[in-house]
Biopython code that builds the backbone (N, CA, C, O; Angstrom):
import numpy as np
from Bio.PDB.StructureBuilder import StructureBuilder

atoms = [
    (1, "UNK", "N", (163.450, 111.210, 217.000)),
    (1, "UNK", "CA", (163.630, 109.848, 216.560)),
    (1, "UNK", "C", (164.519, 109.134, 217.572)),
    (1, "UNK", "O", (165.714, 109.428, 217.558)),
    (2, "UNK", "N", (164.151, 108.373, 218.310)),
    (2, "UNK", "CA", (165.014, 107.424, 219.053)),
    (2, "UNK", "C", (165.512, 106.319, 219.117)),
    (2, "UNK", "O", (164.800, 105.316, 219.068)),
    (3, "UNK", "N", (166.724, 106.257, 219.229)),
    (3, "UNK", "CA", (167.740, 105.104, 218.480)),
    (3, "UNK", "C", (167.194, 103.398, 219.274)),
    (3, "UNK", "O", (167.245, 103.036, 220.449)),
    (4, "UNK", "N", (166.750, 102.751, 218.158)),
    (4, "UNK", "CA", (165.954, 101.347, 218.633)),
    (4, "UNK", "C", (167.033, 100.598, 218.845)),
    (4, "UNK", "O", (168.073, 100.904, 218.262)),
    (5, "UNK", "N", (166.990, 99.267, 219.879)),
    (5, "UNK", "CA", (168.009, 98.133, 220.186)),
    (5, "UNK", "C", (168.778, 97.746, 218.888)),
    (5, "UNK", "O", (168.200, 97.436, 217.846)),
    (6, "UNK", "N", (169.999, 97.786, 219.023)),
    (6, "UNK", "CA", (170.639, 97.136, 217.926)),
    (6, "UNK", "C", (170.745, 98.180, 216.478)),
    (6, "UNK", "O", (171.267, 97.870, 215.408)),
    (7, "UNK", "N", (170.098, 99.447, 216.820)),
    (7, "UNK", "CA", (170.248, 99.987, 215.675)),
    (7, "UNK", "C", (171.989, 101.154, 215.941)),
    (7, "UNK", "O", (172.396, 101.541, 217.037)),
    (8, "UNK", "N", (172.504, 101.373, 214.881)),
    (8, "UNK", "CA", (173.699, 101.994, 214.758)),
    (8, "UNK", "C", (173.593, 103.502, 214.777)),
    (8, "UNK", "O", (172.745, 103.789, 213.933)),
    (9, "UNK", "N", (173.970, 104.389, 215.239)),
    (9, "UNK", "CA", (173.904, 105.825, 214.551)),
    (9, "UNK", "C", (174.794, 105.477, 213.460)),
    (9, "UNK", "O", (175.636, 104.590, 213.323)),
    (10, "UNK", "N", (174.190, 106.841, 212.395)),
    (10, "UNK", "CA", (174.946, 107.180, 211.292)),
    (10, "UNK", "C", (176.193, 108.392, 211.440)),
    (10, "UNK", "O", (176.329, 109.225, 212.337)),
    (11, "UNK", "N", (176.833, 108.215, 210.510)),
    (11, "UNK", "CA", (177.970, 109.109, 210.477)),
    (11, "UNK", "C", (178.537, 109.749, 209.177)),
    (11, "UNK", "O", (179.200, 109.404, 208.199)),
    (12, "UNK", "N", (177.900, 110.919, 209.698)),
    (12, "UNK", "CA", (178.667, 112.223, 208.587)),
    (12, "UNK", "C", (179.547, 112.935, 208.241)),
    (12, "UNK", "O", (180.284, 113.253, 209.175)),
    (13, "UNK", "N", (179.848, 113.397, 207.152)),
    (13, "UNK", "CA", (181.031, 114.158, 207.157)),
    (13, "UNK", "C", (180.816, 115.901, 206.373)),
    (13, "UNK", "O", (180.024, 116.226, 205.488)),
    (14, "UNK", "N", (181.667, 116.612, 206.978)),
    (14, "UNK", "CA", (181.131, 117.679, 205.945)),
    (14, "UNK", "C", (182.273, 117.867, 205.468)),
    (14, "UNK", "O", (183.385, 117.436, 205.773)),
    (15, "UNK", "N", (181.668, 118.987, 204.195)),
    (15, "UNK", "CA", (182.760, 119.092, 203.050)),
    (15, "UNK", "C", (183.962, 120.053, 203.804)),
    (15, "UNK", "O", (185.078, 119.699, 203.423)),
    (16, "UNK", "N", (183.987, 120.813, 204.463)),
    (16, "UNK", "CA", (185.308, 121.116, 205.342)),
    (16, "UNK", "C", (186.337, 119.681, 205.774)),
    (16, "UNK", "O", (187.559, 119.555, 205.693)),
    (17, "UNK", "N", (185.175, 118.620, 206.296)),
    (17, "UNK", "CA", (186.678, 117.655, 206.613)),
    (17, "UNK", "C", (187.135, 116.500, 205.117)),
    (17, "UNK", "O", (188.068, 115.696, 205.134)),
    (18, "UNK", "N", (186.345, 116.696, 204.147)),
    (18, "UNK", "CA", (186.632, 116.001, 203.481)),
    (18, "UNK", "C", (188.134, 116.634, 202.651)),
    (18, "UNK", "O", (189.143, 116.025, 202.295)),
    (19, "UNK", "N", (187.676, 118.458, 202.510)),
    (19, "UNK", "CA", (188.695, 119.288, 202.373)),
    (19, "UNK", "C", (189.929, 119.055, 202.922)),
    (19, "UNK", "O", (190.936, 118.935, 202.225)),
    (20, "UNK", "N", (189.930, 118.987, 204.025)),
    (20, "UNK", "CA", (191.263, 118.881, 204.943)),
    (20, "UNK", "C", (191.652, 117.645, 205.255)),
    (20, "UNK", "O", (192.802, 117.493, 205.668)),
    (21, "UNK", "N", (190.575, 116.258, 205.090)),
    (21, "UNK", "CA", (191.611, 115.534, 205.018)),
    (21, "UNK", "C", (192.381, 114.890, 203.741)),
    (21, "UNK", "O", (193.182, 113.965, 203.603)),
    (22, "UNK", "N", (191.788, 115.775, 202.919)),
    (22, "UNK", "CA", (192.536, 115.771, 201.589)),
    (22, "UNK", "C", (193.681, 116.521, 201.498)),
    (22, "UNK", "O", (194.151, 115.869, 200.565)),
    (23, "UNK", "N", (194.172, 117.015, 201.620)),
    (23, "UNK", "CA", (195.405, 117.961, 202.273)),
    (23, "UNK", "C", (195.805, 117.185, 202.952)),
    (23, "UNK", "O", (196.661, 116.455, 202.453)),
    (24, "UNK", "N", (195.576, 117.036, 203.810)),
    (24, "UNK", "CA", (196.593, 116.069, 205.190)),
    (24, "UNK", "C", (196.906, 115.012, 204.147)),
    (24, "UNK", "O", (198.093, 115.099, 203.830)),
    (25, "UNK", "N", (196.274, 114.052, 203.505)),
    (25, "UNK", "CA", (196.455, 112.762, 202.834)),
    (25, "UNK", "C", (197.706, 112.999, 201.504)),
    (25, "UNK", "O", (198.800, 112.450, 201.375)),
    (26, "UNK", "N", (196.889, 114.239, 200.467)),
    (26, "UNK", "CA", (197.981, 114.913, 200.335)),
    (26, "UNK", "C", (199.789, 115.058, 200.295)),
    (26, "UNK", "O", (200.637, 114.805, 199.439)),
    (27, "UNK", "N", (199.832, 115.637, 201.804)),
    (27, "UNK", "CA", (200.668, 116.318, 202.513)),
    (27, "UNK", "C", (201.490, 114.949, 202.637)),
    (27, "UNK", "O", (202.581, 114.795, 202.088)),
    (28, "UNK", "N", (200.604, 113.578, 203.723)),
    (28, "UNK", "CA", (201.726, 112.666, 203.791)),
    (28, "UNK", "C", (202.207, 111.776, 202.810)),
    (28, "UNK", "O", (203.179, 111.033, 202.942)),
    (29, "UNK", "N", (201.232, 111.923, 201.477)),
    (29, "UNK", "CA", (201.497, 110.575, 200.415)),
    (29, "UNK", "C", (202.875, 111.327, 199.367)),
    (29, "UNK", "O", (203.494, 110.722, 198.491)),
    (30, "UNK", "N", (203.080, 112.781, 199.786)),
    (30, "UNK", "CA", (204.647, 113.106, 199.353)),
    (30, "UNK", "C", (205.959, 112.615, 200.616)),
    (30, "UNK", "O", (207.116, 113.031, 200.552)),
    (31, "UNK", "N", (205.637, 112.025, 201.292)),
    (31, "UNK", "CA", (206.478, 111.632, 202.229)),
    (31, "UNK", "C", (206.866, 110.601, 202.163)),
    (31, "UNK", "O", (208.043, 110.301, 201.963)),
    (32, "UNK", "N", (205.241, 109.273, 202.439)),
    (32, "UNK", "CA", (205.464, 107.831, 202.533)),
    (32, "UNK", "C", (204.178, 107.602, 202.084)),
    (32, "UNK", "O", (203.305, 108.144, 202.762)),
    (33, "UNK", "N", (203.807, 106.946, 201.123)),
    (33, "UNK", "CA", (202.848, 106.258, 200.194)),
    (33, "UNK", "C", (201.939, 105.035, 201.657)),
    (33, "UNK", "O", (200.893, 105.256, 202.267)),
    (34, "UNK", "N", (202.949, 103.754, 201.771)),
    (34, "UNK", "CA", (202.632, 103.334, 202.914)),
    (34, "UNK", "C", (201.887, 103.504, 203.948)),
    (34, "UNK", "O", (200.828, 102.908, 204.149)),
    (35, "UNK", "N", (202.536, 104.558, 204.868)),
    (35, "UNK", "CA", (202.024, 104.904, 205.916)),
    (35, "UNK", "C", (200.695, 106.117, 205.697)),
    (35, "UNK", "O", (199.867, 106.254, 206.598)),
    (36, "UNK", "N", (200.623, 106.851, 204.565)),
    (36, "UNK", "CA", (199.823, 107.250, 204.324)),
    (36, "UNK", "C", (198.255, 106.458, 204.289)),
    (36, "UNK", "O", (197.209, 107.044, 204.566)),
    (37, "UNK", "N", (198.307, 105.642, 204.062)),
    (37, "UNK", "CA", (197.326, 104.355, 203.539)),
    (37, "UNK", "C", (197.159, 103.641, 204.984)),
    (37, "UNK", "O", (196.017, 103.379, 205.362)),
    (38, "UNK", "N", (198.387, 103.289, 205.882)),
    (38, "UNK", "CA", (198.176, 103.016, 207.181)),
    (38, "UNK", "C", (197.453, 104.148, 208.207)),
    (38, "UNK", "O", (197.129, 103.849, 209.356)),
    (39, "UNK", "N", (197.294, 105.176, 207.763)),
    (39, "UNK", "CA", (196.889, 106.389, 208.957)),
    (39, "UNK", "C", (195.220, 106.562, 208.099)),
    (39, "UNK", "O", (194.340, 106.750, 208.939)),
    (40, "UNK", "N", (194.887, 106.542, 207.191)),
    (40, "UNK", "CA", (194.210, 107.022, 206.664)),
    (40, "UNK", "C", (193.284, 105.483, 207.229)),
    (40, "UNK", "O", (192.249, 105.748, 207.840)),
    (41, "UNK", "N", (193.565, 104.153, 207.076)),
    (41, "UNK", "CA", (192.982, 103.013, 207.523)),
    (41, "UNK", "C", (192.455, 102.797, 209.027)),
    (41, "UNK", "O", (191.476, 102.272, 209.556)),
    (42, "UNK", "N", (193.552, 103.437, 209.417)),
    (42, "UNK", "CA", (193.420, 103.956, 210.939)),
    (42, "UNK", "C", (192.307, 105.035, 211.650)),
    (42, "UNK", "O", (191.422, 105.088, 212.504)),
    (43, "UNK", "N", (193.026, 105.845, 210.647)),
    (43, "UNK", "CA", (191.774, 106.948, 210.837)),
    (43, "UNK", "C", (189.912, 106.483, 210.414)),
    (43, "UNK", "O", (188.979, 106.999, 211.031)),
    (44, "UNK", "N", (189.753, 105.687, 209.540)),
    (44, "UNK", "CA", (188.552, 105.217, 209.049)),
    (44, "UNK", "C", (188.348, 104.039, 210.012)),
    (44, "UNK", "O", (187.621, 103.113, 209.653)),
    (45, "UNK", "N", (188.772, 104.024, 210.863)),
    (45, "UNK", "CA", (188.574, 102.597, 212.005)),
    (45, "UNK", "C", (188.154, 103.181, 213.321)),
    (45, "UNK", "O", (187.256, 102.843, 214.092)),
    (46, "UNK", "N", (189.207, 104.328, 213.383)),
    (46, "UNK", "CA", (188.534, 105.465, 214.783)),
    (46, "UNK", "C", (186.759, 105.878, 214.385)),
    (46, "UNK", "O", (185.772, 105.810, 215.117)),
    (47, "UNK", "N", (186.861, 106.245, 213.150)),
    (47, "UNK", "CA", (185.123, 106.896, 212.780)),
    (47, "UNK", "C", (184.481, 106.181, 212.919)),
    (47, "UNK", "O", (183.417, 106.430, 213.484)),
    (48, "UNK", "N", (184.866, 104.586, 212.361)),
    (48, "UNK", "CA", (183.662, 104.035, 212.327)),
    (48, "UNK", "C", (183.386, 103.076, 213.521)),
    (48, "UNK", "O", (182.585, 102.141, 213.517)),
    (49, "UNK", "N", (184.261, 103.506, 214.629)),
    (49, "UNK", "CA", (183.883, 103.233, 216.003)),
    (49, "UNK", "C", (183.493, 104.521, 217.289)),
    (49, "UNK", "O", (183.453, 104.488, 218.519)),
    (50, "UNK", "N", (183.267, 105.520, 216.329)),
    (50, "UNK", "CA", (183.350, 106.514, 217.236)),
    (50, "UNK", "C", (181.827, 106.129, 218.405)),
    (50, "UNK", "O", (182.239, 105.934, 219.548)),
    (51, "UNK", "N", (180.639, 106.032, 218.319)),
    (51, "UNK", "CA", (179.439, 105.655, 219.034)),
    (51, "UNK", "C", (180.034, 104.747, 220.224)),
    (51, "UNK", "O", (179.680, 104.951, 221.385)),
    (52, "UNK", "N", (181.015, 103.666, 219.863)),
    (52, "UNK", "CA", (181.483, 103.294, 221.229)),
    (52, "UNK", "C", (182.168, 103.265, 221.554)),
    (52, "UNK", "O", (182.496, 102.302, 222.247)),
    (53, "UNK", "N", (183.047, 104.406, 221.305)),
    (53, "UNK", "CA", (184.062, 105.755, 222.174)),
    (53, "UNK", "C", (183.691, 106.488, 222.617)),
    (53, "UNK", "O", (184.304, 107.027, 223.539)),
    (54, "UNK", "N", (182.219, 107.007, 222.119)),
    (54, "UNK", "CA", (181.782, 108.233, 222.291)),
    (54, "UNK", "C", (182.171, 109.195, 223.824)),
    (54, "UNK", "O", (182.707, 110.303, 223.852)),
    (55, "UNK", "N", (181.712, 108.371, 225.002)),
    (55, "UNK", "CA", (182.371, 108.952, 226.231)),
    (55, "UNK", "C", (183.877, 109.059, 226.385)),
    (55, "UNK", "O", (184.167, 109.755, 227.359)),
    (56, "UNK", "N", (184.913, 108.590, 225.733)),
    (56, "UNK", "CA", (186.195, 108.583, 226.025)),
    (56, "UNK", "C", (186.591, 109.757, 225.909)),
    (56, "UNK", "O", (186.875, 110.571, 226.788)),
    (57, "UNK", "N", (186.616, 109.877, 224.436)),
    (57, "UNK", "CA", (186.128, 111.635, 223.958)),
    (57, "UNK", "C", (185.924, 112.906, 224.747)),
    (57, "UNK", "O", (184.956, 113.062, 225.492)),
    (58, "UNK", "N", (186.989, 113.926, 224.535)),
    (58, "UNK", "CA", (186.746, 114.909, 225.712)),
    (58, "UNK", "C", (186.174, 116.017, 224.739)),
    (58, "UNK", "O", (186.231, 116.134, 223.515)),
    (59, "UNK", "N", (185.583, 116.813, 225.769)),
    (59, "UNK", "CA", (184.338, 118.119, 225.055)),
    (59, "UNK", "C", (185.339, 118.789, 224.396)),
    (59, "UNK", "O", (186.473, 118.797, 224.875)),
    (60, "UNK", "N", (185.070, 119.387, 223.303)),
    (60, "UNK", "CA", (185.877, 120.431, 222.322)),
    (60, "UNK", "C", (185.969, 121.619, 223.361)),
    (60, "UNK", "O", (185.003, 122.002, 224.021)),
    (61, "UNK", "N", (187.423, 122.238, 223.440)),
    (61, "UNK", "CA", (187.948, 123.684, 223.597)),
    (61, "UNK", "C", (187.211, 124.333, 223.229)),
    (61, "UNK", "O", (186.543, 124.901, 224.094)),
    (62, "UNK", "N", (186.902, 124.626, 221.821)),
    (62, "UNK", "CA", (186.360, 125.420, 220.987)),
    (62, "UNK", "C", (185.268, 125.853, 220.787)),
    (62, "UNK", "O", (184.930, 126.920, 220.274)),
    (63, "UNK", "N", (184.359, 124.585, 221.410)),
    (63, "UNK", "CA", (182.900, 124.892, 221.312)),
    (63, "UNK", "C", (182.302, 124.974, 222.239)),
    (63, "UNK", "O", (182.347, 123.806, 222.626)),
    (64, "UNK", "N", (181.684, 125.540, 223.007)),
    (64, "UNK", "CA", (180.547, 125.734, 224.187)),
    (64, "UNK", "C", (179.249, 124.644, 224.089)),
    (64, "UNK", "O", (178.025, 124.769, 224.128)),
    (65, "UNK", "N", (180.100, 123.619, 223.954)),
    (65, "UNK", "CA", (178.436, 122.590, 223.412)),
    (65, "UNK", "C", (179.282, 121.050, 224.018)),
    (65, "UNK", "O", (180.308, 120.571, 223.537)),
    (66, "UNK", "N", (178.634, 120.614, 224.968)),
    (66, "UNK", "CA", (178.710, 119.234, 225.328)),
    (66, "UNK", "C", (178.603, 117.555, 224.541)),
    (66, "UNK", "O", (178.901, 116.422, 224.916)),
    (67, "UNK", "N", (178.079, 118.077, 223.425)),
    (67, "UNK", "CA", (177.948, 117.024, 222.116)),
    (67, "UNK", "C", (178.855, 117.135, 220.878)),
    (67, "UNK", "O", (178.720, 116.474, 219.848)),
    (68, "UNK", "N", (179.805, 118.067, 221.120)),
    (68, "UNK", "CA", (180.768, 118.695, 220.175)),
    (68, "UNK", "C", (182.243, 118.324, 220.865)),
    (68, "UNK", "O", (182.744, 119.022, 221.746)),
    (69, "UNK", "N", (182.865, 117.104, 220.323)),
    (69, "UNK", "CA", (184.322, 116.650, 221.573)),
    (69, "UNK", "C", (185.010, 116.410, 219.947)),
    (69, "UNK", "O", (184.523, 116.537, 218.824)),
    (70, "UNK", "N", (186.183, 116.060, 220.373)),
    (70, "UNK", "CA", (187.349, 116.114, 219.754)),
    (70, "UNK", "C", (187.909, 114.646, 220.259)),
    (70, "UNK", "O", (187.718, 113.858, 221.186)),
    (71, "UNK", "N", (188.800, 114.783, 218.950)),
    (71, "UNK", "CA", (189.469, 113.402, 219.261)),
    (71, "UNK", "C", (191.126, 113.441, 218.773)),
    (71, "UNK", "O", (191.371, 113.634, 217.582)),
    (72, "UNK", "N", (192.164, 113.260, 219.690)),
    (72, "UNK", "CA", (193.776, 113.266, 218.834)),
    (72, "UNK", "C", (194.083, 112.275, 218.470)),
    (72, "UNK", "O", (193.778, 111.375, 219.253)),
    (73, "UNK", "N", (194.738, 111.866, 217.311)),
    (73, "UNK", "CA", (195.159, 110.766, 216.258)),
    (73, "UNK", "C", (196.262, 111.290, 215.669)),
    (73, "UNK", "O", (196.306, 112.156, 214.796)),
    (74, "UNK", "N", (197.421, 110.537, 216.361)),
    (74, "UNK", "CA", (198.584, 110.655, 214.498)),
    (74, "UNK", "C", (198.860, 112.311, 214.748)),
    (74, "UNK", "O", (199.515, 112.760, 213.807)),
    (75, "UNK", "N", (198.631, 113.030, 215.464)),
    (75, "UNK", "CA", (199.163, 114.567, 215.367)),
    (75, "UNK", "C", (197.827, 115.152, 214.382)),
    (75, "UNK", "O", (197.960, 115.940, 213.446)),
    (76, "UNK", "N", (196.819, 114.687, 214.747)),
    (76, "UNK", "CA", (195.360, 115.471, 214.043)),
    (76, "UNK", "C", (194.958, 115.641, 215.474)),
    (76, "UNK", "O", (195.392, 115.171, 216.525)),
    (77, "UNK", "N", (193.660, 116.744, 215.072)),
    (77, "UNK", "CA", (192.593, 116.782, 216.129)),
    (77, "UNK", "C", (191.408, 116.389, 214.949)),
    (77, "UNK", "O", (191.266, 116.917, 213.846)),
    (78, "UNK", "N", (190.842, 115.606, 215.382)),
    (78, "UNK", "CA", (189.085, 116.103, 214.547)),
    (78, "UNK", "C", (188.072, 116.113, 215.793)),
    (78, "UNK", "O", (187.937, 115.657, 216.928)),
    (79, "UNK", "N", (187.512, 116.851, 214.933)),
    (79, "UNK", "CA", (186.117, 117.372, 215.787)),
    (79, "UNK", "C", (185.003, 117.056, 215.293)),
    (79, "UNK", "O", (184.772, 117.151, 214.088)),
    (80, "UNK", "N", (184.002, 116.560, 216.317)),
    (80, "UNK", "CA", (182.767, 115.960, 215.970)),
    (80, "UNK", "C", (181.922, 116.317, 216.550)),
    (80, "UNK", "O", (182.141, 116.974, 217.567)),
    (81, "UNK", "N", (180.387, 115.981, 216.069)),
    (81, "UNK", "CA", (179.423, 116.121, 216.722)),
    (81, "UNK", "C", (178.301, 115.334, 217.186)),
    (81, "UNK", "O", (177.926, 114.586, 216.283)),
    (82, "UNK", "N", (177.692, 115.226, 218.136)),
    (82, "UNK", "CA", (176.884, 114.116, 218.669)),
    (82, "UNK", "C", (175.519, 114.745, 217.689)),
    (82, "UNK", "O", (175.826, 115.887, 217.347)),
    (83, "UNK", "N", (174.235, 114.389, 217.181)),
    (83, "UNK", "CA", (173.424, 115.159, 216.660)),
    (83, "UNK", "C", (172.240, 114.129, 217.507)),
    (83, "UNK", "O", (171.624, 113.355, 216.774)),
    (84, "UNK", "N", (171.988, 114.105, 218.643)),
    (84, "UNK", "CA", (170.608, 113.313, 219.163)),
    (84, "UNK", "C", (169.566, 113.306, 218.661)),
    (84, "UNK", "O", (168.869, 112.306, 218.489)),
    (85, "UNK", "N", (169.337, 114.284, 218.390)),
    (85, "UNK", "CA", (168.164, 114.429, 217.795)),
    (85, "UNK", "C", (167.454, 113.835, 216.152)),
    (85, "UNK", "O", (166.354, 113.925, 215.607)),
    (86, "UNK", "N", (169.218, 113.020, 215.693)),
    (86, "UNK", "CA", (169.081, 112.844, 214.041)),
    (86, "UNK", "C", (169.534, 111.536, 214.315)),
    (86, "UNK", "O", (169.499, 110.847, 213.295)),
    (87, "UNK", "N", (170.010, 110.841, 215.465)),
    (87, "UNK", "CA", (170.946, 109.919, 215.969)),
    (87, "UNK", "C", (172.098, 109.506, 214.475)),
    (87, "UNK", "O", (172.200, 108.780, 213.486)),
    (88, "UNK", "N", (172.731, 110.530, 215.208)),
    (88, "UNK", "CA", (174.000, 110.573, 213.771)),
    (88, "UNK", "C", (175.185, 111.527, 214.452)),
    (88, "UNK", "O", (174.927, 112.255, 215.411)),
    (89, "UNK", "N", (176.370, 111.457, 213.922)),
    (89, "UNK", "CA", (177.687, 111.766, 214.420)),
    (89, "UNK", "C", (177.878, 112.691, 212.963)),
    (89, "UNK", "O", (177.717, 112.251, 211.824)),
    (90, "UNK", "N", (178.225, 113.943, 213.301)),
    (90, "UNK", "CA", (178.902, 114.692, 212.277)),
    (90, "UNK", "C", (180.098, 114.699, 212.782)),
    (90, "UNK", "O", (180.434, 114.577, 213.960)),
    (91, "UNK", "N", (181.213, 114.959, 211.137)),
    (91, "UNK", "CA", (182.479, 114.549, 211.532)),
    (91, "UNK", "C", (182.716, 116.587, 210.652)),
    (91, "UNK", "O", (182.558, 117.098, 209.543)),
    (92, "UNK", "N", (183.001, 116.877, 211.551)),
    (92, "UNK", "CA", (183.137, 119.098, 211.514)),
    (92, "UNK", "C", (184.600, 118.831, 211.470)),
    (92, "UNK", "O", (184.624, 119.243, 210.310)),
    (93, "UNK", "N", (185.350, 118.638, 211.603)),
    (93, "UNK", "CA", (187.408, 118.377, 210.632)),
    (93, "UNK", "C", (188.284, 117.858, 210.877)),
    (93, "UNK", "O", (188.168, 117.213, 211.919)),
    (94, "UNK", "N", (189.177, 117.793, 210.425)),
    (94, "UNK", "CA", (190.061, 117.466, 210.517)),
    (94, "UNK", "C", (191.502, 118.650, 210.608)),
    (94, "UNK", "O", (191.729, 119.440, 209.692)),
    (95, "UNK", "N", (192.174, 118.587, 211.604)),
    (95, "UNK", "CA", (193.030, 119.565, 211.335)),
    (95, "UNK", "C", (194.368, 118.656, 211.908)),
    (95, "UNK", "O", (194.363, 117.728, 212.717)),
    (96, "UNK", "N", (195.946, 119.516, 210.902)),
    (96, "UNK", "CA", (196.932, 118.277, 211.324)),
    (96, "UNK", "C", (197.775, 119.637, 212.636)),
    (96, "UNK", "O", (197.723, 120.853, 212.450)),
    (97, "UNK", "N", (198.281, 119.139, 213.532)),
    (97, "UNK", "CA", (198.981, 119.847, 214.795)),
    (97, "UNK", "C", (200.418, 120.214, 214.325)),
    (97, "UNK", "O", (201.364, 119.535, 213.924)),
    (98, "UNK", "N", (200.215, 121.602, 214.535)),
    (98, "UNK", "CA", (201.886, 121.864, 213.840)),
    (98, "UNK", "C", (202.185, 122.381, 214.939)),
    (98, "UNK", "O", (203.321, 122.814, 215.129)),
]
sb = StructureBuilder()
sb.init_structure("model")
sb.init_model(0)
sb.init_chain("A")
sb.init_seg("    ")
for serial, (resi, resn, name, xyz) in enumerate(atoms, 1):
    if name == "N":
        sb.init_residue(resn, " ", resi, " ")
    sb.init_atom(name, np.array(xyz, "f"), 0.0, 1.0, " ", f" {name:<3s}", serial, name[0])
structure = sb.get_structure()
């Protein structure tokens, strides 16, 4: 399927990052209510611009796959995936940097 003028990829999430960023969200709304709500706004502004970031984005450590990059935010990594073939972005986690 190939992505037509003006059309958007889609963007997924799996239940691992919904897991973890429930924890992380969690983790900071016992801290600061506020800024919790500011990172989490933040964070939903990075995703839903990721397609034109996409090159900024460096290839994941972790994975042996060129469509699989990572992104740092706020002391997170998440990791994503390019899916060409579905023209769609999976969003594979969220993890916070200790």
């Amino acid at each position: 399927m190939a992505k037509r003028e003006g059309e958007s990829l889609r963007i997924f999430t799996t239940p691992l990052y919904e897991k973890q960023l429930r924890d992380i969200l969690d983790k900071l709304s016992k801290q600061n209510m506020q800024e919790t709500k500011k990172f989490k706004s933040y964070l939903d502004a990075i995703i839903v611009n990721i397609e034109t970031k996409y090159k900024k984005y460096k290839k994941s450590l972790y994975f042996d796959n060129e469509n699989i990059k990572e992104i740092d935010f706020q002391g997170c990594k998440i990791v994503f995936f390019m899916d060409k073939n579905n023209n769609s972005y999976v969003i594979l986690g969220i993890t916070a940097k200790n």
